[in-house]
VEXSE-388788 format. One record per residue (C-alpha): residue in three letters; x, y, z. Coordinates in pm, 1 decimal. Each point is the difference from the previous one (the first is absolute). Layout:
N
(atom 'ALA',(X,Y,Z)),
...
***
This chain:
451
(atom 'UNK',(-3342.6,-885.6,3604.9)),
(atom 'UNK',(295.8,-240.9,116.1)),
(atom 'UNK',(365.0,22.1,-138.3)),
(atom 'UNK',(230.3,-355.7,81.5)),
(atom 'UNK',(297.2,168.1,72.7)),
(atom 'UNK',(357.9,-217.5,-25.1)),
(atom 'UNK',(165.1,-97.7,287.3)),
(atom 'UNK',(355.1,231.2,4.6)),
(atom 'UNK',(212.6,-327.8,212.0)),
(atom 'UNK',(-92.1,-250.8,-342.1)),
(atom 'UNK',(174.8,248.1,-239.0)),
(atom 'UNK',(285.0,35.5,207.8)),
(atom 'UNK',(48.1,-384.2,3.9)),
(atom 'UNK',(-59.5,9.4,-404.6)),
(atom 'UNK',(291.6,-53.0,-214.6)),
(atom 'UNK',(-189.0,108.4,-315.4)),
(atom 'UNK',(177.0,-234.0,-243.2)),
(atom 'UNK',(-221.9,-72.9,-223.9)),
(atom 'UNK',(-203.7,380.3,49.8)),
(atom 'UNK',(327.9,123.6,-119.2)),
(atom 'UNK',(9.9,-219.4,-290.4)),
(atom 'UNK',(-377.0,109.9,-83.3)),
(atom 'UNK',(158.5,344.4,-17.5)),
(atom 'UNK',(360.7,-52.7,-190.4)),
(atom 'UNK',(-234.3,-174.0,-230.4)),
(atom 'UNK',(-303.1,288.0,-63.9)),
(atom 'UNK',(366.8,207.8,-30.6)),
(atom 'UNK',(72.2,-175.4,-299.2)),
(atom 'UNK',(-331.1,6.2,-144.1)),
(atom 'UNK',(-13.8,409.2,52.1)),
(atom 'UNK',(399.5,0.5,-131.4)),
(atom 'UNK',(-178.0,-165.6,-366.3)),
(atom 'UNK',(-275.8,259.2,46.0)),
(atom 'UNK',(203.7,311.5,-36.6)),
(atom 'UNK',(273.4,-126.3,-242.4)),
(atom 'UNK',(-319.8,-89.3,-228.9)),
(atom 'UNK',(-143.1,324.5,54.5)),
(atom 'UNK',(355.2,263.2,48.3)),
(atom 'UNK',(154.6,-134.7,-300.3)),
(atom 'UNK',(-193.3,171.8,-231.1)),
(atom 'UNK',(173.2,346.2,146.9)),
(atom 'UNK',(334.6,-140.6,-101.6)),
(atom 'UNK',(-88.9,-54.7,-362.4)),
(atom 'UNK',(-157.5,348.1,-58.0)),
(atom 'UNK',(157.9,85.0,-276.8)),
(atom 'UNK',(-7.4,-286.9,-273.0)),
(atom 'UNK',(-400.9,-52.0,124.7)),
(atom 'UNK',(-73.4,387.3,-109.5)),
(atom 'UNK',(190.0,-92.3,-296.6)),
(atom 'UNK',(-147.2,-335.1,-108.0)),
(atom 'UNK',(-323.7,88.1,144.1)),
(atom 'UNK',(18.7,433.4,-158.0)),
(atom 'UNK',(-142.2,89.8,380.8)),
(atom 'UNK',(44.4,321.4,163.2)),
(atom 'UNK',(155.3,61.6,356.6)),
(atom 'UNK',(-413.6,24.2,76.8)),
(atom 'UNK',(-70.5,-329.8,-142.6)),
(atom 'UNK',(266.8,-165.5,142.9)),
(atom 'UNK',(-108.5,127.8,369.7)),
(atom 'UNK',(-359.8,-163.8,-68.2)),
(atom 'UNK',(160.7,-307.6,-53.3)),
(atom 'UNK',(227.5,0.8,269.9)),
(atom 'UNK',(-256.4,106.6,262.5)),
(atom 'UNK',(-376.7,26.9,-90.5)),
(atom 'UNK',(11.6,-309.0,-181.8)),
(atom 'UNK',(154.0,-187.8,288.0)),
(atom 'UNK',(-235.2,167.9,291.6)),
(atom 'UNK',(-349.1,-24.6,-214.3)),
(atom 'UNK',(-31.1,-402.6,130.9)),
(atom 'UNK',(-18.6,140.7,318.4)),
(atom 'UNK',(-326.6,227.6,-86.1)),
(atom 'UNK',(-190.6,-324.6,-110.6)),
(atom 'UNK',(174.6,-246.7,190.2)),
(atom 'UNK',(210.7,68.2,283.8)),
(atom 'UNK',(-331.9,7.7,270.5)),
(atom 'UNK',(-166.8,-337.6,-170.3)),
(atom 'UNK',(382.3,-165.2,62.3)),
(atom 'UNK',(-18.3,109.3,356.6)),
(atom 'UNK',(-294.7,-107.3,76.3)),
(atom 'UNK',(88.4,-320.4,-131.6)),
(atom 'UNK',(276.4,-9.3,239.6)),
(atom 'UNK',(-134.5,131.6,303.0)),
(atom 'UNK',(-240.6,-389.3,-47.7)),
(atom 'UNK',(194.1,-207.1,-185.7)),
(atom 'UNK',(332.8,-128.3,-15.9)),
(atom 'UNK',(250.1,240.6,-39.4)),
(atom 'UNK',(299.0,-196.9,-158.2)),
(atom 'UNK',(-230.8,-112.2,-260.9)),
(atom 'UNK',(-71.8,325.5,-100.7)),
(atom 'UNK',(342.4,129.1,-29.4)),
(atom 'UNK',(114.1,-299.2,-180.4)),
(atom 'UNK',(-266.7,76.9,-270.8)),
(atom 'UNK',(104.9,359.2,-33.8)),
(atom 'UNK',(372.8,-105.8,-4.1)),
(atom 'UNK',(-65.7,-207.8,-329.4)),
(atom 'UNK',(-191.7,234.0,-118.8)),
(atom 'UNK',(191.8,301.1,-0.1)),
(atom 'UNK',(282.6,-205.8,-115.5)),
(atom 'UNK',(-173.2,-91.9,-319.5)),
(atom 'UNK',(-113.2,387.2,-82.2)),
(atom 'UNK',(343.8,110.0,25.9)),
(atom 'UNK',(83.8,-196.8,-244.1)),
(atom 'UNK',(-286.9,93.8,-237.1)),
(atom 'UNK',(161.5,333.5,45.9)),
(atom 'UNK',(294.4,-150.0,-237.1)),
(atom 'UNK',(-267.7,-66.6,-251.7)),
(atom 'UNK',(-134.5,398.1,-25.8)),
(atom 'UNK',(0.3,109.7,-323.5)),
(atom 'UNK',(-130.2,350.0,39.6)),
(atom 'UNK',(-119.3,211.5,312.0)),
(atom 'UNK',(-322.5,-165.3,81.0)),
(atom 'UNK',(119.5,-358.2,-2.1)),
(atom 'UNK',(253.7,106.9,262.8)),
(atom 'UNK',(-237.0,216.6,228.7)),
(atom 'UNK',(-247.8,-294.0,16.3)),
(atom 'UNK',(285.7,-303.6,72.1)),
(atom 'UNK',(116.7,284.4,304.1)),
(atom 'UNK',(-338.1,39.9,139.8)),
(atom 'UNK',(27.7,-382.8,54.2)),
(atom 'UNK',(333.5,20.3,155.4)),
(atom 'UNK',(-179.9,193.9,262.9)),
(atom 'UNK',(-148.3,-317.1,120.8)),
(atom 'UNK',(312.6,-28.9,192.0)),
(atom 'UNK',(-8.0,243.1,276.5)),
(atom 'UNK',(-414.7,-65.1,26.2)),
(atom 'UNK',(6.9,-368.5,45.1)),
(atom 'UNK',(366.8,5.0,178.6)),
(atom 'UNK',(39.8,273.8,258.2)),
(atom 'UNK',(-324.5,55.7,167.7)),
(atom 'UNK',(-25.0,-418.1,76.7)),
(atom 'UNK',(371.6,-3.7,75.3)),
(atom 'UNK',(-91.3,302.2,267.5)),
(atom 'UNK',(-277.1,-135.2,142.6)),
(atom 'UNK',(216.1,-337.2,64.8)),
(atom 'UNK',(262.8,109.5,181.5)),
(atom 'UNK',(-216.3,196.7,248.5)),
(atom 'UNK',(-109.6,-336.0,93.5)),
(atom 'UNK',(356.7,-167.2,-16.3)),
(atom 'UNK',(140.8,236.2,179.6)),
(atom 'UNK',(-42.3,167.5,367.2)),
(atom 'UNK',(-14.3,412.1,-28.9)),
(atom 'UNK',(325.4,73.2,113.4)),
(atom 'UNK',(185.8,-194.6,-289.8)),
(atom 'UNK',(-292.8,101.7,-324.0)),
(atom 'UNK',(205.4,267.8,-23.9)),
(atom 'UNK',(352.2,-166.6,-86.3)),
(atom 'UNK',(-206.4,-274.5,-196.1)),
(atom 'UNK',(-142.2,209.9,-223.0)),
(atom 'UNK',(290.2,203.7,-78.1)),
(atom 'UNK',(185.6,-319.6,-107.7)),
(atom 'UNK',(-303.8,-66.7,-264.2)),
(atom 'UNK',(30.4,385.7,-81.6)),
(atom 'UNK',(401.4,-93.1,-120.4)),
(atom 'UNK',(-168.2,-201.6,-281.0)),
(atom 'UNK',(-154.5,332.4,-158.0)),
(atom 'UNK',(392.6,164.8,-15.6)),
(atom 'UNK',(182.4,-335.9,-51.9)),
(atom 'UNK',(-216.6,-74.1,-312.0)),
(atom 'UNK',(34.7,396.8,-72.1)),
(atom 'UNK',(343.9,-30.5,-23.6)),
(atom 'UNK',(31.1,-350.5,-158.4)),
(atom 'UNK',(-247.3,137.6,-311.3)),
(atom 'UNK',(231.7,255.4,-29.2)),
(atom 'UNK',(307.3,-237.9,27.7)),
(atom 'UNK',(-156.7,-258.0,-213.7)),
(atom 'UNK',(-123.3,262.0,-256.4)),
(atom 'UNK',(365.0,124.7,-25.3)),
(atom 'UNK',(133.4,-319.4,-50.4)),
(atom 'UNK',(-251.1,-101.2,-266.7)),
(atom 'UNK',(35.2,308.9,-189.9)),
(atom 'UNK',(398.6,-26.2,11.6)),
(atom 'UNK',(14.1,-380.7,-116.9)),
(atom 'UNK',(-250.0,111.3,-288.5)),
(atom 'UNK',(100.9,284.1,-55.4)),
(atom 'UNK',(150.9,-132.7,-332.1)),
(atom 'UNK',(-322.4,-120.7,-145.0)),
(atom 'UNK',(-264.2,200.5,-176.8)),
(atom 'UNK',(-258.3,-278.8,79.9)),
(atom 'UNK',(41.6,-374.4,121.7)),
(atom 'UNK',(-175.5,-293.3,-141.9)),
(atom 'UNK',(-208.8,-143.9,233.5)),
(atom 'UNK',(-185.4,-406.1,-23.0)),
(atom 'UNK',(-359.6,42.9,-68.4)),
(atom 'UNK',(33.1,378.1,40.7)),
(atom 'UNK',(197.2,135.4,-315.1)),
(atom 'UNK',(208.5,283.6,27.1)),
(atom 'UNK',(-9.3,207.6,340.4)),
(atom 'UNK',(193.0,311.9,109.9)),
(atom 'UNK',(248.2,-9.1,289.9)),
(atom 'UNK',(-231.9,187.6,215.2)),
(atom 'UNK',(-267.5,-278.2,-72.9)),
(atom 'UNK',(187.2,-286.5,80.1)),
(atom 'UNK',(71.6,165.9,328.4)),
(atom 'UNK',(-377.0,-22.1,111.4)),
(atom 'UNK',(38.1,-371.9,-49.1)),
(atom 'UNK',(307.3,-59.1,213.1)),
(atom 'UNK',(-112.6,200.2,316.2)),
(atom 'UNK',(-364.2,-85.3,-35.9)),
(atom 'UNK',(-11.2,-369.6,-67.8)),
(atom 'UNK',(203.8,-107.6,292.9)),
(atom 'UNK',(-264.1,70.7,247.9)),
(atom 'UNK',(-223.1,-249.9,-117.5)),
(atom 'UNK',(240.9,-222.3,238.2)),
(atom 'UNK',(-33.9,201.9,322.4)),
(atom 'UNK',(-433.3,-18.2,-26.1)),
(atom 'UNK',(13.0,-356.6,-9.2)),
(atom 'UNK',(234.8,-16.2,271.0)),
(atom 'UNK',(-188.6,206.0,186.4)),
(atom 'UNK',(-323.2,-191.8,-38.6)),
(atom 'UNK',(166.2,-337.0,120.2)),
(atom 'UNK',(171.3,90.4,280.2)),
(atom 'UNK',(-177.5,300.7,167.5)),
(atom 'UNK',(-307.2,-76.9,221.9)),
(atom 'UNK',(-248.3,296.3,94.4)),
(atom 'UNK',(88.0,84.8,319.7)),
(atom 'UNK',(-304.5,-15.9,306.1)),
(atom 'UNK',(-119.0,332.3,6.7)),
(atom 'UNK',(67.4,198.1,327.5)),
(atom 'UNK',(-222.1,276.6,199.8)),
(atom 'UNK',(-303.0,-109.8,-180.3)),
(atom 'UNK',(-305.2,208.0,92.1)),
(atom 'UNK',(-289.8,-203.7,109.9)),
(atom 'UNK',(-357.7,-25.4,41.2)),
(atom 'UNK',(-209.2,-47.4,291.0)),
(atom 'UNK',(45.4,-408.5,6.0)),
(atom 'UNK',(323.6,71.2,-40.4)),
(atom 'UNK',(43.9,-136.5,-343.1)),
(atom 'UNK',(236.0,239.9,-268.1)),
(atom 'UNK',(-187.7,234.9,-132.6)),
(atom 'UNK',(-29.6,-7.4,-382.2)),
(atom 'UNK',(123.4,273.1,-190.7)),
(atom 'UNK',(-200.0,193.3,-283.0)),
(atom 'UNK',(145.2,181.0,-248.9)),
(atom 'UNK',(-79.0,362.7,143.6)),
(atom 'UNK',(113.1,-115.3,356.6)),
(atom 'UNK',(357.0,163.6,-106.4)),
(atom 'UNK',(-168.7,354.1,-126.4)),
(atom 'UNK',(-215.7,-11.2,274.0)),
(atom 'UNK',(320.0,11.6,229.1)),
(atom 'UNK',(196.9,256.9,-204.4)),
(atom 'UNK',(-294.2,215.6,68.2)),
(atom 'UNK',(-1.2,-33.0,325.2)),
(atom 'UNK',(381.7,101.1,-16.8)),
(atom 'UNK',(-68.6,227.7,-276.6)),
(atom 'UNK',(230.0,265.0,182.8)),
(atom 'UNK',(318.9,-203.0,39.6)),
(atom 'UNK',(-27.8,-178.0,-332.6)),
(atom 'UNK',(-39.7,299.4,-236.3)),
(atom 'UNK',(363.7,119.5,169.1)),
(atom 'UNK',(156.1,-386.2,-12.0)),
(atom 'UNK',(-100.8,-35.1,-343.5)),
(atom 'UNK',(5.1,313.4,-149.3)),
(atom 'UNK',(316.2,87.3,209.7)),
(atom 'UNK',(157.8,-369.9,-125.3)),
(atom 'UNK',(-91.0,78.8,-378.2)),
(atom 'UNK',(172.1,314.4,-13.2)),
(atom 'UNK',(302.6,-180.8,122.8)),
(atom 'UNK',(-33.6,-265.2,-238.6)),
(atom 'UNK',(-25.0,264.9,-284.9)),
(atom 'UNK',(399.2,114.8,108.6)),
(atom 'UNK',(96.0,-330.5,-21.4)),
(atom 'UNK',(-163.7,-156.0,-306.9)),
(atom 'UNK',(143.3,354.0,-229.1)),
(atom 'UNK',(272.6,-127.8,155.6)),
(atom 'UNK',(14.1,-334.5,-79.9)),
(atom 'UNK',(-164.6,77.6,-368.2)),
(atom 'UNK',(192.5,301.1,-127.6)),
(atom 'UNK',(338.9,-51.9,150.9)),
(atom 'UNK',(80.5,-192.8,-286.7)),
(atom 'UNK',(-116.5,295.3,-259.0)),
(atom 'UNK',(148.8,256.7,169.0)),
(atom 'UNK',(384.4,-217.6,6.7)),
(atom 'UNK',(-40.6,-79.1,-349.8)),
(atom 'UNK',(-81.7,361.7,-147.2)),
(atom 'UNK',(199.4,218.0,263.1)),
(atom 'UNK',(266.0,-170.5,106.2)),
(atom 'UNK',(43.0,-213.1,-379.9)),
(atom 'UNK',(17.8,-381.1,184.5)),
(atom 'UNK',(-66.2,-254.5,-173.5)),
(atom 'UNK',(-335.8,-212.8,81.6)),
(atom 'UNK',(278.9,-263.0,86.2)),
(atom 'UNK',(179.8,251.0,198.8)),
(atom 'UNK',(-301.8,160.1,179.7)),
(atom 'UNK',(-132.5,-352.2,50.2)),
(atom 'UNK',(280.9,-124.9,194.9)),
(atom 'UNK',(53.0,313.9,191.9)),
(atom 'UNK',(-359.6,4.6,132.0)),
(atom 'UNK',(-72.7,-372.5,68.5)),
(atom 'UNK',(289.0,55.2,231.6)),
(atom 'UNK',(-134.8,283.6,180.0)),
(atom 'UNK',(-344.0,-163.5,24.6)),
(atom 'UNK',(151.9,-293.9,129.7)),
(atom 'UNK',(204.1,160.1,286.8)),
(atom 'UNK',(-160.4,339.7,52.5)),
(atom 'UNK',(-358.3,-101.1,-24.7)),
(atom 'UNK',(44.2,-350.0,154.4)),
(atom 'UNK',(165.4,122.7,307.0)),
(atom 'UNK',(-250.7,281.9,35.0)),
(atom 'UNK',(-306.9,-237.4,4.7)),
(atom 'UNK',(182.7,-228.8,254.1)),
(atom 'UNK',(91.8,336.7,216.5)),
(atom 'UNK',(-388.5,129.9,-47.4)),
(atom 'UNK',(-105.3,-337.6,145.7)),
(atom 'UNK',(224.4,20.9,270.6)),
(atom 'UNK',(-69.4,370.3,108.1)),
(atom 'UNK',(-376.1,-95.7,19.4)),
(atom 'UNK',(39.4,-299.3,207.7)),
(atom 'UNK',(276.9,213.7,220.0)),
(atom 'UNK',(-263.2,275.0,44.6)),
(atom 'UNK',(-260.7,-237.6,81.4)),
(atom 'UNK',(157.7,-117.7,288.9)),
(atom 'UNK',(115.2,330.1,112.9)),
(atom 'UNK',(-366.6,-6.6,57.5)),
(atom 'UNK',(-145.0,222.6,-340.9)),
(atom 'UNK',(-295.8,-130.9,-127.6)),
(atom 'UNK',(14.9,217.7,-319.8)),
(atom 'UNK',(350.3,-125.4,-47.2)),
(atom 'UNK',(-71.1,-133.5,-351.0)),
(atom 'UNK',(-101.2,374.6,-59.8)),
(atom 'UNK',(307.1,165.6,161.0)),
(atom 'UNK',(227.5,-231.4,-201.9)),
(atom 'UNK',(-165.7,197.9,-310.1)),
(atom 'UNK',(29.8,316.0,111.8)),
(atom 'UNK',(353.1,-64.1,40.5)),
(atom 'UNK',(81.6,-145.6,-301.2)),
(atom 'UNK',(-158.0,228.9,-184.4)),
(atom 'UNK',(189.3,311.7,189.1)),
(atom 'UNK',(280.6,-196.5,-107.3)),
(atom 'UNK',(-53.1,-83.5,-363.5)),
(atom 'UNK',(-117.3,363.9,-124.9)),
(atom 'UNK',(322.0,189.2,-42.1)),
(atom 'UNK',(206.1,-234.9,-128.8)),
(atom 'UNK',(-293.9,-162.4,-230.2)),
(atom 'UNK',(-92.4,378.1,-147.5)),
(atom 'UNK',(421.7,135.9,-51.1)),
(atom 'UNK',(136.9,-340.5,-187.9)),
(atom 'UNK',(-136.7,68.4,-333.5)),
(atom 'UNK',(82.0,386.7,18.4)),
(atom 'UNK',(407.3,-90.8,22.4)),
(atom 'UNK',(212.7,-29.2,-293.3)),
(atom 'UNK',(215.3,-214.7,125.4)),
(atom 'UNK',(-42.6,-386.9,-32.4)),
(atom 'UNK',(172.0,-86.4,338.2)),
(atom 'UNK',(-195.2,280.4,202.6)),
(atom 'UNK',(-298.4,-117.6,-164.7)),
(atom 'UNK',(43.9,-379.5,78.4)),
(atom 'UNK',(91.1,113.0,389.2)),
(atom 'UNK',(-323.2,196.5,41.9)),
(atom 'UNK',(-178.1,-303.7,-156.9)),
(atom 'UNK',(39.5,-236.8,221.4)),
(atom 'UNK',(-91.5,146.5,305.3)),
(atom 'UNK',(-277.7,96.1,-110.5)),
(atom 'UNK',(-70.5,-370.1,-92.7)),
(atom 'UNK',(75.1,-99.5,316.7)),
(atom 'UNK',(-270.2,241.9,145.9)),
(atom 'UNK',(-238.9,-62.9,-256.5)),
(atom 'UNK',(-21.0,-356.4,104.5)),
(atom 'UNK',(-106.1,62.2,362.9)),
(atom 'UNK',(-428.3,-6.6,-82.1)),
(atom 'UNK',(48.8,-313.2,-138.9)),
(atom 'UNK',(2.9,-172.6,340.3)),
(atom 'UNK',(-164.5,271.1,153.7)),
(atom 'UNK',(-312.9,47.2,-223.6)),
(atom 'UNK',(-39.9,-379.6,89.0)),
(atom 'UNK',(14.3,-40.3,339.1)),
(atom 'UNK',(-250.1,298.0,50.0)),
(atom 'UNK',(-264.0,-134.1,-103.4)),
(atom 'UNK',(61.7,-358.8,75.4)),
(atom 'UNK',(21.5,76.6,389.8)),
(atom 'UNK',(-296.3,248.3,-9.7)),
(atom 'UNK',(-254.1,-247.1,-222.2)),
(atom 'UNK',(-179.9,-264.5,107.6)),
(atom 'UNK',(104.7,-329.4,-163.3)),
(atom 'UNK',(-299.5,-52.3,-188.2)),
(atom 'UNK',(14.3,272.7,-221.0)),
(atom 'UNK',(443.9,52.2,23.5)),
(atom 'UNK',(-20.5,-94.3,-372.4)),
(atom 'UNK',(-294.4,177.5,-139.1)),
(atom 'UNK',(170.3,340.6,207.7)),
(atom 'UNK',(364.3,-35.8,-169.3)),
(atom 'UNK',(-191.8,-71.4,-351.4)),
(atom 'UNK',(-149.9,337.0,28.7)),
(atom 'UNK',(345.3,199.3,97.1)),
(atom 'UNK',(175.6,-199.8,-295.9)),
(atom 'UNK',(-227.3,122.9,-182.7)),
(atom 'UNK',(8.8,333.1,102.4)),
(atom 'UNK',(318.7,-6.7,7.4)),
(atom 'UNK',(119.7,-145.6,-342.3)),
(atom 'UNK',(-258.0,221.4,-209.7)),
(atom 'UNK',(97.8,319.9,186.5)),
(atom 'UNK',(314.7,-116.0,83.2)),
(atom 'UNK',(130.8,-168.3,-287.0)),
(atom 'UNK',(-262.9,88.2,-264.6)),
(atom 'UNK',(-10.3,349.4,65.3)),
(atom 'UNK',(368.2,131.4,80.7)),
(atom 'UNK',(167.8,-195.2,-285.6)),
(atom 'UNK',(-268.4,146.3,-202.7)),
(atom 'UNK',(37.6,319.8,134.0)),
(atom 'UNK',(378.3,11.1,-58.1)),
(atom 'UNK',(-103.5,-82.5,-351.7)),
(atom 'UNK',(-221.3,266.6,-49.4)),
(atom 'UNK',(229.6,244.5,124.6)),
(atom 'UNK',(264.2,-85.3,-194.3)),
(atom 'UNK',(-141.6,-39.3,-334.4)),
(atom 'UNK',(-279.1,317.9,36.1)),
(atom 'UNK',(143.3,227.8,277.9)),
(atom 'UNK',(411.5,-45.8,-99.4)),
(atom 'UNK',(-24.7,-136.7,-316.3)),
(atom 'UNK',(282.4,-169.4,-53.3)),
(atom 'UNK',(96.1,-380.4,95.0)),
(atom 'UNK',(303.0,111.6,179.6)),
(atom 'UNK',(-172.0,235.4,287.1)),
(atom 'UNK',(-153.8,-339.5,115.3)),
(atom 'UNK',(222.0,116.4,307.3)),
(atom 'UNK',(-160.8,259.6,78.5)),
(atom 'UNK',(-327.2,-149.5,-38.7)),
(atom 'UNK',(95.3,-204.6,268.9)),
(atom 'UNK',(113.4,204.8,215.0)),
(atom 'UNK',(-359.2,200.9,22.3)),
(atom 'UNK',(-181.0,-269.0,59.0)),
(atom 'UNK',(182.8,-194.1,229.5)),
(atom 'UNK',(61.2,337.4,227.3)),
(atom 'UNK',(-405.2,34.4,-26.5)),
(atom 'UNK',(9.0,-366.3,122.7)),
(atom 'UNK',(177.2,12.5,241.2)),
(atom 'UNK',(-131.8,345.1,198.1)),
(atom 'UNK',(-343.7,-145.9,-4.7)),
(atom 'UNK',(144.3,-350.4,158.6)),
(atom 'UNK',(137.2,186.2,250.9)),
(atom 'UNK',(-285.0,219.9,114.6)),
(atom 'UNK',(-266.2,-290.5,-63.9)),
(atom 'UNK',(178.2,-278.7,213.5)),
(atom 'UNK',(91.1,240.2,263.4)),
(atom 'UNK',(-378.5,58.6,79.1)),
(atom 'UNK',(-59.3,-364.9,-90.5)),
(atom 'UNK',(232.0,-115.9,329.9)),
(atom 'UNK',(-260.6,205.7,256.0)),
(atom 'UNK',(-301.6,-148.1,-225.0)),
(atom 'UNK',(140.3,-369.5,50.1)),
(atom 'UNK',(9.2,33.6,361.8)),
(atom 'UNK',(-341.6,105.7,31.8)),
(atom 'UNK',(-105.4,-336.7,-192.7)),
(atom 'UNK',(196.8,-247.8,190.6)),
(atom 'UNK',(-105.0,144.5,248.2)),
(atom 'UNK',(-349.8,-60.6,-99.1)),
(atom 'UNK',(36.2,-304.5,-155.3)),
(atom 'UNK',(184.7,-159.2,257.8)),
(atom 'UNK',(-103.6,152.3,389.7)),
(atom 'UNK',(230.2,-304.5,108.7)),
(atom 'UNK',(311.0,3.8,-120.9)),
(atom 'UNK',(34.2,383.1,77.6)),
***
């Protein structure tokens, strides 16, 4: 088996202009991603009341809903991009998702809303695993790491604009019991807000699809003739296998992080509303700012500390940037819902945002330097999915569960999260810690070369 390696002296005489602009621009595709998706956390309240949901209910639409594409879809779309053109793929899932979020405006009762989210999960399945596998072959090892932590500010820049946006919506309407609508009829504030944040992105898919070209793919394996080896669908479980080891600690170890930081991201606006009496307008504000400063500059550092780490010479330094961000993000994450002070709380909050950002990048560049490129895609479709039904579906569920069985009472949604996310984030420690040993030992035998 041959590997075309890239010649080190031709990226260092790169300027990167228009790889850059590839990036910024799969940025703002993931920043309409999560404002159509983490909206829905800001407008908990008059949902459960339009809708008469519980806390439960709620959770299943905020994350089983949203990761149950990726159990029917998320391989098929990777597969698709690890052979066809991978701009043309996102831009499909870009309009898509656009267009579900704002069927979500339209939900009239529970199951009209859970199905429009389970098509807002298109997002993440068409979008991140294509955008992945393209900047491994834009971009030289030793600067994947910064490049995908700059796509990885969309997720908390569109976190904190839904939030910001929400706020704003729900202030200016605030006044109105429902708003006439052309075509539509009569629609609640909280429906009308689906259309403004979802519509938009109809713009940024045809952009993309006009003026991105797929990139020539990189480190192709070949065959004996030395033609690129066509990939098969089971090529990428066939190499997980063989890895078995080191992915069940990446991605289970990855997913438990995730679980901190989506209760995070999902309940933070419950738990300001009901404890601390803010406003949706208030809490809105308050944490689009965080997520736009604490979160942002976390990503940006986790990207960084990878690519520092890697050339200090670690080859599991996408796995010691986890370990540290998760040693980071625990005590802080777990205390700021148990305070009853608002300022205390809000000062715990965001750094644990800031280290809850770090596996972002991290998570990423893991898997993109250890994969082969035929099958980078189909591998990150498979932790996404891991990832957002344990991650996502799971803890929000479980924080749920706990508060409306265990507690019983909508106002101990704090401590709800505070069990799961210190259950989180103990198991992200101890499973990334043995991950780091468990990614040398496949590098190592994946790549005899370049130890």
């Amino acid at each position: 088996m041959n590997i075309q390696v890239d010649n080190p002296v031709l990226h260092k005489k790169k300027t990167y202009v228009y790889e850059w602009y590839v990036v910024a621009l799969c940025m703002v595709a993931y920043i309409f991603s999560f404002v159509d998706r983490q909206i829905l956390a800001l407008m908990i309240e008059p949902i459960k009341a339009d809708l008469q949901i519980s806390d439960t209910q709620f959770s299943l639409l905020h994350g089983l809903a949203f990761s149950l594409f990726y159990a029917f879809m998320g391989m098929p779309i990777a597969y698709l991009a690890d052979r066809f053109s991978r701009p043309k793929i996102i831009a499909v899932g870009v309009v898509v998702w656009s267009l579900m979020t704002a069927a979500c405006g339209l939900s009239k009762n529970f199951l009209h809303m859970f199905l429009a989210r389970i098509g807002v999960g298109v997002g993440e399945a068409a979008l991140s695993p294509s955008a992945y596998s393209m900047f491994s072959d834009m971009f030289p090892k030793e600067k994947l790491g910064r490049a995908v932590g700059i796509y990885s500010i969309g997720s908390f820049v569109g976190g904190g604009l839904a939030f910001l946006v929400g706020g704003y919506v729900i202030a200016m309407l605030k006044d109105m019991n429902t708003i006439e609508v052309a075509f539509l009829g009569a629609m609640k504030a909280w429906q009308l807000a689906f259309f403004i944040v979802g519509l938009p992105g109809i713009v940024v898919g045809l952009l993309i699809w006009l003026t991105v070209r797929d990139p020539a793919r990189k480190g192709l394996q070949v065959d004996a003739q030395g033609r690129a080896r066509k990939v098969a669908l089971g090529d990428g479980l066939r190499f997980l296998d063989r890895h078995r080891a080191t992915f069940t600690c990446h991605y289970l170890g990855f997913s438990f992080y995730a679980m901190a930081l989506f209760c995070l991201m999902s309940w933070s606006p419950a738990l300001y509303i009901r404890k601390f009496g803010l406003t949706p307008v208030e809490a809105g504000y308050m944490l689009g700012t965080v997520l736009l400063v604490a979160n942002t500059a976390g990503v940006l550092f986790g990207g960084w500390l990878t690519d520092y780490l890697a050339k200090q010479g670690h080859q599991d330094a996408a796995m010691r940037t986890g370990v540290i961000g998760a040693l980071g993000m625990a005590v802080p994450a777990v205390l700021f819902s148990q305070v009853d002070q608002l300022w205390l709380s809000v000062s715990l909050l965001v750094p644990a945002m800031f280290f809850a950002s770090f596996p972002m990048p991290a998570s990423t560049a893991a898997m993109q330097i250890l994969a082969p490129n035929q099958v980078r895609a189909q591998v990150s479709a498979v932790f996404l999915l891991i990832s957002n039904l344990l991650g996502l579906g799971l803890g929000t569920t479980l924080v749920a569960l706990l508060t409306d069985r265990y507690f019983g009472s909508p106002a101990a949604v704090g401590s709800s999260m505070s069990l799961v996310i210190a259950g989180a984030s103990v198991l992200t420690v101890l499973l990334l810690w043995r991950g780091c040993g468990r990614f040398r030992e496949s590098y190592a035998r994946e790549y005899p070369n370049r130890v």
